[in-house]
C-alpha positions, -999 to 999 in steps of 0.1 A, spaced: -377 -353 230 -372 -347 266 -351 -380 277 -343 -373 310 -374 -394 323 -359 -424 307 -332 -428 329 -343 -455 354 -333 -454 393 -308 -483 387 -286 -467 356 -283 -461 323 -279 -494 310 -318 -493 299 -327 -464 290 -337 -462 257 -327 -429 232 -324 -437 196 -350 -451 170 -353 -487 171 -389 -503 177 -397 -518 203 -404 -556 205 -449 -558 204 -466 -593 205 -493 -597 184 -520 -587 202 -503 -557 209 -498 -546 170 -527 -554 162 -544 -531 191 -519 -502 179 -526 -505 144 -566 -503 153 -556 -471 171 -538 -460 137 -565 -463 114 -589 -443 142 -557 -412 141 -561 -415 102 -598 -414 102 -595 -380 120 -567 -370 101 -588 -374 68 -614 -351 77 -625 -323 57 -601 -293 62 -562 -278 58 -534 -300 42 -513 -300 72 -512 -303 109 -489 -309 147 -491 -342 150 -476 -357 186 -470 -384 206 -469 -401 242 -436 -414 231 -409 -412 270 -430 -421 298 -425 -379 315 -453 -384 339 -427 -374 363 -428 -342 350 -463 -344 347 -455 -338 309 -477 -363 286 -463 -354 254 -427 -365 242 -423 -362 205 -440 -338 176 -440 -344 142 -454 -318 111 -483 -342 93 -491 -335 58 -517 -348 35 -506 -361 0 -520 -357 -31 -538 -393 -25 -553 -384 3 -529 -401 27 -511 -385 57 -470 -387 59 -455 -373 94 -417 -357 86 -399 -355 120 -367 -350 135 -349 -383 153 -314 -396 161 -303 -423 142 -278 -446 165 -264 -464 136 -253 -431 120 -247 -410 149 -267 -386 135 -298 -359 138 -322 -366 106 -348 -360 90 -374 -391 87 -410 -396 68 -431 -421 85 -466 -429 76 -493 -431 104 -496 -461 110 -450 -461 122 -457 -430 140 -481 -447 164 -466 -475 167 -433 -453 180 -451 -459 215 -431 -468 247 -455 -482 262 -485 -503 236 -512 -509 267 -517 -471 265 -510 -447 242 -518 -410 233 -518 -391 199 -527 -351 194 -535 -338 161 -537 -298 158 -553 -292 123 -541 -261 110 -560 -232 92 -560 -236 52 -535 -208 46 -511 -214 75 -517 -256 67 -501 -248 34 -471 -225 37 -463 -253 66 -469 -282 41 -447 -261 16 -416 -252 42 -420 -291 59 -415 -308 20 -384 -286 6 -357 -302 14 -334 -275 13 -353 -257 43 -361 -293 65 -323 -296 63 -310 -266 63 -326 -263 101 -314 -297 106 -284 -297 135 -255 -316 136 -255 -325 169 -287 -341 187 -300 -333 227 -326 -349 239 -333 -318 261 -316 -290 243 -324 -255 251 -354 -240 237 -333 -213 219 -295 -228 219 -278 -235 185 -253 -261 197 -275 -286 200 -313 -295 187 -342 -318 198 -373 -333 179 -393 -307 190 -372 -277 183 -365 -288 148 -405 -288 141 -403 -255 162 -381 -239 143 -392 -251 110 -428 -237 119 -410 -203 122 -395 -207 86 -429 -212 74 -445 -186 87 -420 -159 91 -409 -162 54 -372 -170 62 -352 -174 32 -325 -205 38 -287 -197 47 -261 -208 71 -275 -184 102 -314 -198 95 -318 -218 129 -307 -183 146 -330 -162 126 -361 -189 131 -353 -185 171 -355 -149 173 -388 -153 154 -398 -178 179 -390 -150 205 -400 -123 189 -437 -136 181 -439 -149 218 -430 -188 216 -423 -195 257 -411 -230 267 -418 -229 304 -393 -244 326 -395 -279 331 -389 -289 366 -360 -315 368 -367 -313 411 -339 -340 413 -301 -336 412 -292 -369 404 -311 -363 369 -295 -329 366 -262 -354 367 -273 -376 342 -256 -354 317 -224 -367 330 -229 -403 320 -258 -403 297 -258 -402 260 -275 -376 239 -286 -353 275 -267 -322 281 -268 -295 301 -237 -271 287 -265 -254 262 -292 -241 294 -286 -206 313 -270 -211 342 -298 -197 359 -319 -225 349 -296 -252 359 -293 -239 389 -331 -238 396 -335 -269 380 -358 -255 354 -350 -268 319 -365 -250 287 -371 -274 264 -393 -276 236 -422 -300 242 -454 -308 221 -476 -285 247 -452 -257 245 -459 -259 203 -497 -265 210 -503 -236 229 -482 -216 202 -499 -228 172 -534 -220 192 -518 -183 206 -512 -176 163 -542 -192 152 -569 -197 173 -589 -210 144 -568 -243 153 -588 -273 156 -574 -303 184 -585 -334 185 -568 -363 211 -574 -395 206 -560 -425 229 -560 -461 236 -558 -487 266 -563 -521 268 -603 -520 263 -610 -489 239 -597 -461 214 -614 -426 230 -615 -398 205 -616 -364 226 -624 -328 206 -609 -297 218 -581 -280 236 -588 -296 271 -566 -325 277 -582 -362 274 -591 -377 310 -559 -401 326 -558 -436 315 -578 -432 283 -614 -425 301 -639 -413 280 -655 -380 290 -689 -364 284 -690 -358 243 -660 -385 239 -663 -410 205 -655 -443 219 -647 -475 202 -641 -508 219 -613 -529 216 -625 -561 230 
């Protein structure tokens, strides 16, 4: 999770970095948990046992990033959906690894008025070594770090995002690495090898780039040189997976769905959904008024 965006132009007091809920009246919850049952509808189609699930968690449309936090979605033996995700427990002071059901995951939302969730449905035979990898424990923590960044480096070991983890526990999966003390280093040079590419994101502002100074859980000791001083951060990001998972698997199926204040729009394919929630031509909408 790229945190960078959450510091506001008056200081650090509010940004926000850790996993408490925010505060939603009722109108609110009950709007978001609408929106759940519409990403669990898709969810339940026909088809693999496992999929990317993300969210528009940070606000990044500064970096014109809409995407802030991916989760690996699995479907029980039920027929219900569990996300397993990395996040930082404040309380503990801690990287870990947390199951949330569909329903929490959306409701993770900054911002209730408008929200955005994608789901990349996998193939059967890569949705189930995934499903496999994501549910033993030993391999979902051995990957786990001990120390959390909010916008570590792509392919640094010192520190490890939301994104990385799911990153790295994708390679795992599907390039058959056994579990040891080095497997965060051999799931990176998978990543590289089998061209995963983070592109730079551009910070364009050196009082962010400073924010590592005097902002909790945002570093910059982990990034190349080079990319600090370009101000060109490569972090893992939901897109950056996306366009993976579609690069290994084209067979890959997207769907976005989103709400604002006056309707859910569900959106089918790998072109992003229109700003603000508008529905397009082909787009399932349902109202919310």
């Amino acid at each position: 999770m790229l945190s960078l965006a959450a510091l506001p132009l008056g200081g650090a007091q509010a940004a926000t970095f850790c996993d408490r809920s925010n505060s939603l009246t009722a109108g609110e919850q009950d709007r978001l948990l609408r929106f759940a049952a519409v990403v669990r509808e898709e969810l339940g189609q026909p088809g693999g046992s496992a999929a990317l699930v993300s969210r528009s968690g940070l606000d990044l449309s500064r970096f014109n990033i809409r995407y802030s936090h991916a989760a690996l979605g699995w479907r029980g033996d039920a027929g219900g959906w569990t996300t397993r995700q990395l996040y930082y427990s404040c309380d503990e002071d801690r990287p870990r690894i947390f199951d949330q059901g569909v329903a929490g995951f959306v409701m993770g939302t900054d911002d209730p008025k408008l929200g955005y969730i994608s789901v990349v449905r996998l193939p059967a035979e890569a949705a189930n070594t995934v499903r496999l990898a994501s549910l033993d424990g030993q391999i979902a923590l051995g990957l786990l770090a001990g120390t959390y960044s909010a916008n570590a480096y792509a392919f640094g070991l010192q520190y490890q995002n939301c994104n990385q983890w799911v990153a790295e526990l994708l390679a795992a999966a599907w390039g058959n690495l056994a579990n040891g003390g080095d497997v965060r280093e051999r799931a990176q040079a998978w990543l590289r090898e089998t061209g995963y590419a983070p592109e730079g994101v551009a910070v364009n502002s050196s009082f962010l780039m400073l924010a590592s100074y005097f902002v909790p859980h945002v570093h910059l000791d982990d990034h190349p040189a080079q990319d600090r001083y370009e101000m060109k951060l490569k972090v893992s990001l939901p897109s950056t997976l996306e366009a993976f998972v579609q690069q290994r698997y084209p067979a890959s199926e997207r769907t976005e769905i989103c709400h604002n204040a006056r309707q859910i729009v569900v959106h089918k394919g790998w072109t992003p959904a229109a700003a603000g929630c508008q529905a397009g031509p082909g787009d399932r909408v349902i109202a919310l008024d």
